[in-house]
N, C-alpha and C positions, 0 to 999 in steps of 0.2 A: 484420461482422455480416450476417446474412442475412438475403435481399429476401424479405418473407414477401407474395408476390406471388400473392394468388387462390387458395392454399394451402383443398385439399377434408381437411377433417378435420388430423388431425395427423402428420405425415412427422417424416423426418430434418433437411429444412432448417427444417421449423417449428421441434423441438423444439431445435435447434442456436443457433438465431436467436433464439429466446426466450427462453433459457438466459444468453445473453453480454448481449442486451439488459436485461434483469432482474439480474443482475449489475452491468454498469455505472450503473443507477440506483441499486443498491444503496450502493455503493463512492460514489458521488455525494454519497449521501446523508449517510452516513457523514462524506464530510470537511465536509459542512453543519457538522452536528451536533458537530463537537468544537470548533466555536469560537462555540456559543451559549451561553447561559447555562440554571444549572442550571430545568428545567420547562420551559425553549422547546423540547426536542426533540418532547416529544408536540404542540405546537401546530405544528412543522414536519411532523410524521406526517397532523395531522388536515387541515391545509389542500394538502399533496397528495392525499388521500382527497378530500376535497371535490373537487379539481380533477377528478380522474377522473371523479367521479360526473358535473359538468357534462359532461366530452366523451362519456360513454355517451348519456346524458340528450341532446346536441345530433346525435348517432348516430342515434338512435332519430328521432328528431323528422326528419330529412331525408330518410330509409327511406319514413319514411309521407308527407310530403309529396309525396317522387318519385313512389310510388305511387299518389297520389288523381289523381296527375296522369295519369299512365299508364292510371289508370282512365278517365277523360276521352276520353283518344282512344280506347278500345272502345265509348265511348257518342256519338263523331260521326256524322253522318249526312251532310256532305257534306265535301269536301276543304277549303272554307273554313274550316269549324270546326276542322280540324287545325292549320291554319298558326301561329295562338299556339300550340295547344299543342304542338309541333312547337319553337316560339321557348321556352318555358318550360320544357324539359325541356333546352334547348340550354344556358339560362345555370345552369341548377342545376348539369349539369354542370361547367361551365365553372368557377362560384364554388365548388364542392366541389375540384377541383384547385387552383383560386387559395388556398385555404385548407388541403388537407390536400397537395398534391402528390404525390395517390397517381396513378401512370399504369394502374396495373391497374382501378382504381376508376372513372379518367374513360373505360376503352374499357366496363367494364360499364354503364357509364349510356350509356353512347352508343351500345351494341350494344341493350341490351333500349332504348331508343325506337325506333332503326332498327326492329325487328322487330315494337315493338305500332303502331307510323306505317302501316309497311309492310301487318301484317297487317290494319288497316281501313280501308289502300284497297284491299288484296281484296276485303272486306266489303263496301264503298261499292259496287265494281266489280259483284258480282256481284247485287247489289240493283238497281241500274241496270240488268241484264239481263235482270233476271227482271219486272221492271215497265215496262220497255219492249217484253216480248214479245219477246225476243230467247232463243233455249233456253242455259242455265244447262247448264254442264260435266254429263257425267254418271258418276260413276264416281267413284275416289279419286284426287289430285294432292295435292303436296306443291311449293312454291314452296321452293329452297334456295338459300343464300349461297355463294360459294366469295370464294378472295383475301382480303384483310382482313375483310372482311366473316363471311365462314366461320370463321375465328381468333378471330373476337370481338376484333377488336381498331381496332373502327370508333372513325375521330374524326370523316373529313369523309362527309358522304352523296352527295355528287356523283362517289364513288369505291367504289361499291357494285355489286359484280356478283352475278347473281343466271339461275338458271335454272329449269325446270320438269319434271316428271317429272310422267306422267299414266298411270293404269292399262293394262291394254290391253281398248280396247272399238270396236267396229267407229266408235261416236259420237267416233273421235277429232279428228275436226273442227270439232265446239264447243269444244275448248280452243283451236282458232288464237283465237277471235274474242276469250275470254276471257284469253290471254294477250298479245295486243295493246293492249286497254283500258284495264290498270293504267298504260301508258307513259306516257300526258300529265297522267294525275294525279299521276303520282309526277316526273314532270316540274315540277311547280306547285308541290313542297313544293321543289326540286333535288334529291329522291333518283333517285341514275342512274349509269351506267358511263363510265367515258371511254374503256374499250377495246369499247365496241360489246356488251357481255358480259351479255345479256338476254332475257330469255322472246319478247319481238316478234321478234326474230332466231328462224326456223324453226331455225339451226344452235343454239339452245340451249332448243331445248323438245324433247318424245318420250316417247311412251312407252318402258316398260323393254326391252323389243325392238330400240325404236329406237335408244336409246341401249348396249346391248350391239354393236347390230352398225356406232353408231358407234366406239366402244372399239375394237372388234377392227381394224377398216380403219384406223383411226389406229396401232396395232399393225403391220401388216404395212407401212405406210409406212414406221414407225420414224420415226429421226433426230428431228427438232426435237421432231417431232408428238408424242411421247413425255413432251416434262413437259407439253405440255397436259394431260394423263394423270395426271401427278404432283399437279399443281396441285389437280386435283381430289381428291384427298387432303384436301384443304381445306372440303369440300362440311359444311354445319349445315342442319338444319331449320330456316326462319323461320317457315313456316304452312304450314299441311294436314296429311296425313295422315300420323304419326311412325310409320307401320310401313312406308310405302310410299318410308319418306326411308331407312330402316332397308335398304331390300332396294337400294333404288342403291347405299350407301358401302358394303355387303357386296358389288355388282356391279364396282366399281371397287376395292375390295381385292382381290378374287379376280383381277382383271388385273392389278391391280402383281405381282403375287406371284410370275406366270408370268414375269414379264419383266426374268429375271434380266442378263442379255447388256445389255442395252438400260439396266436404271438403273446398271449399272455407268459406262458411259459419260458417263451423268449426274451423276454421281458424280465423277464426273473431272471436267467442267467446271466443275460449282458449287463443285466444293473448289479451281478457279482463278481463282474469281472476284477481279475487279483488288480489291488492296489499299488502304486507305483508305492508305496511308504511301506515299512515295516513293520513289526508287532510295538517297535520304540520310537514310531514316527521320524527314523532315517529312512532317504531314496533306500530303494532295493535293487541293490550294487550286485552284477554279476562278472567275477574279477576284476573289479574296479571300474567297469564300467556300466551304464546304465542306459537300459533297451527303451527307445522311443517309441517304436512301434508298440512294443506290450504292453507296457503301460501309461503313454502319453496317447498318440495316434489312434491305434487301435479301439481302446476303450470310448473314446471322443468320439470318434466315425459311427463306432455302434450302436452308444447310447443316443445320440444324436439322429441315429436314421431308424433306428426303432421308432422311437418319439414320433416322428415325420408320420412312419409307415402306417402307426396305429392311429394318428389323429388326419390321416389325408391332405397332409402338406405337400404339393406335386411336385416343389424344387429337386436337385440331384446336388449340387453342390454343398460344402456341410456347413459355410457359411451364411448360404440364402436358406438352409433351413434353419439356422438358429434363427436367423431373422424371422420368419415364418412362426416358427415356437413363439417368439415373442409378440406376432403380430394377433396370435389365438389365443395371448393370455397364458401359454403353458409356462413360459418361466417370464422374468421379470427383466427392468432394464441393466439391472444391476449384474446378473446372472449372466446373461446375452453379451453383457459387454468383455467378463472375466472368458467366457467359454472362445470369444474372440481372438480375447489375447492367448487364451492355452492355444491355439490351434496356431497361431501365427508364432510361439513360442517351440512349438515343438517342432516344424515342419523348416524354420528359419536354422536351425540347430542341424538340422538331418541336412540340407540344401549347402549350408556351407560346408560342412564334410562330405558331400558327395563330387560338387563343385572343384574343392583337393583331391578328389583322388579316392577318398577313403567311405570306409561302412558306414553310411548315413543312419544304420539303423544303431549303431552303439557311438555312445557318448562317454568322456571321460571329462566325470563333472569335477576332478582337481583340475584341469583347467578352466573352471567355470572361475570369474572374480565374485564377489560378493553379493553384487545387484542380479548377475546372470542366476544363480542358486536359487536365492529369493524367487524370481522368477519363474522356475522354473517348480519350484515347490509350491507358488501359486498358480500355478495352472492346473497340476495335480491335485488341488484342494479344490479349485473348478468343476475337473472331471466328476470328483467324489459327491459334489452340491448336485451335479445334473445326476449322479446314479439314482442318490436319494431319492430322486424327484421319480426316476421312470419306477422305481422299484413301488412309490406308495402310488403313484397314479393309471399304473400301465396292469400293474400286479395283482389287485385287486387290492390292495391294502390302503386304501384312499381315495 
């Protein structure tokens, strides 16, 4: 059946997925009913009706909860005031995945906090500038996500990269002071980068200038410097101004586009990324336990945003662009739907180990049961079907 995974309106896998799922309730229900008695079938009808109507009804009710709480941090005034609500928004998510184990549901809650957390310690930040006489940005900026963050597919916030785009105005030197500020408050909640990947780094703030003519000399470098380039593919608006977020990701598509030679190459190493399987087709166990990032996540994100990068698929999340692949013919229904489940398999895996407590990035598949394993060796056989595919399509080799 198909992962109706964040699905925008109605597609092929929705109506596919909806189809065989409503089907097999049906056929379910059916063999209820032929070993009730005559009149219990309509009292078996009414009390799955009733069930429904509680899970919309408990639907609705966690929507506007999230909400008022979300409302809450646009109405703080200093970074103490966020810190519960920061922790409130954390276990909602948390108990919504413990209960429904949707993985696309717990990175939406976990991306819109990041982003309203985020965008009122702007807020905080730039009130503190302006009331301590310090001159306030002038001109329009747009703070943007790239990396998990940018995919919307945040769990932890201490793995949040983020940079800044600022108009061009000669005052570009009030943004140093105001893009230095937000660090120790968003320090305070732990939202932060582990790769150094933030606006107080001068290497990730600029105007559009700045950032054009850092594009192009990371171009004529080539080589590694090049999916720094790719990555950014990745880039979301989290706060400011959505038309000046709008002219970067058209600034950095308009260079993918040119550089054909170059994601070829790339192309080729990400379709070799090491296999989760071994030379005897066992997981590849490091001290008994088995990295999701290396070889589930990792390998899926890339081959996946490759694909996107070189055929001009504008999504950022990794399951509207499988959807996207699918919708240009690059891979198939059948492909799209396994590439689904590896993603919600591996990320389902790392969310309940982080949720305990513990390293969502290793896994110890003896406690996996029998179906989990399966599982989870089909999704790795997923990965390995899309390498194939960028390796002969992307590569030159088809």
């Amino acid at each position: 059946m198909a992962l109706l995974l964040g699905a925008r309106g109605e597609d092929i896998l929705t109506r596919r997925g909806t189809a065989e799922f409503i089907e097999q309730v049906r056929q379910g229900l059916y063999v209820r009913m032929a070993h009730l008695s005559a009149g219990d079938e309509e009292l078996l009808l009414l009390g799955v009706k009733d069930a429904l109507e509680e899970e919309l009804t408990a639907e609705q009710g966690c929507r506007e909860d999230f909400s008022r709480v979300l409302d809450e941090a646009d109405q703080a005034e200093d970074v103490r005031e966020l810190m519960p609500i920061q922790d409130r928004l954390r276990a909602m998510a948390a108990d919504y995945f413990s209960r429904r184990g949707s993985v696309a549901a717990y990175h939406l809650m976990r991306t819109v906090a990041l982003d309203r957390i985020t965008g009122a310690v702007l807020r905080i930040t730039l009130s503190q500038m302006a009331a301590g006489g310090v001159g306030v940005p002038a001109g329009r900026w747009c703070w943007m996500a790239l990396g998990a963050a940018g995919r919307g597919e945040v769990s932890r916030f201490d793995a949040c990269d983020f940079l800044l785009v600022h108009e061009e105005i000669e005052a570009g030197s009030s943004f140093v002071g105001f893009s230095g500020r937000p660090a120790p408050l968003l320090e305070r909640l732990s939202i932060g980068s582990r790769a150094g990947i933030t606006p107080a780094s001068s290497s990730w703030r600029g105007s559009l200038t700045e950032w054009r003519q850092r594009i192009a000399a990371r171009a004529v470098e080539g080589g590694g410097d090049m999916e720094w380039l790719v990555r950014l593919a990745d880039l979301r608006l989290v706060a400011g101004d959505p038309s000046l977020a709008a002219e970067m990701v058209n600034l950095v598509r308009s260079a993918l586009s040119v550089q054909i030679d170059p994601l070829r190459e790339i192309a080729r190493r990400t379709a070799m990324m090491q296999s989760g399987f071994d030379f005897f087709g066992r997981l590849r166990l490091e001290r008994g336990m088995f990295n999701l990032a290396l070889y589930g996540i990792g390998p899926l994100v890339a081959n996946v945003r490759i694909m996107t990068v070189r055929f001009d698929i504008q999504e950022t999340a990794t399951t509207e662009r499988i959807r996207g692949l699918l919708y240009q013919g690059r891979i198939d229904v059948e492909l799209a739907e396994r590439l689904l489940r590896a993603w919600n398999c591996f990320y389902r895996h790392g969310i309940r180990r982080e949720i305990a407590g513990e390293n969502g990035i290793l896994v110890d598949t003896e406690e996996f049961g029998e179906d989990a394993e399966r599982e989870l060796h089909a999704s790795l056989e997923a990965v390995g079907s899309l390498q194939k595919i960028v390796y002969s399509s992307i590569s030159g080799q088809g």
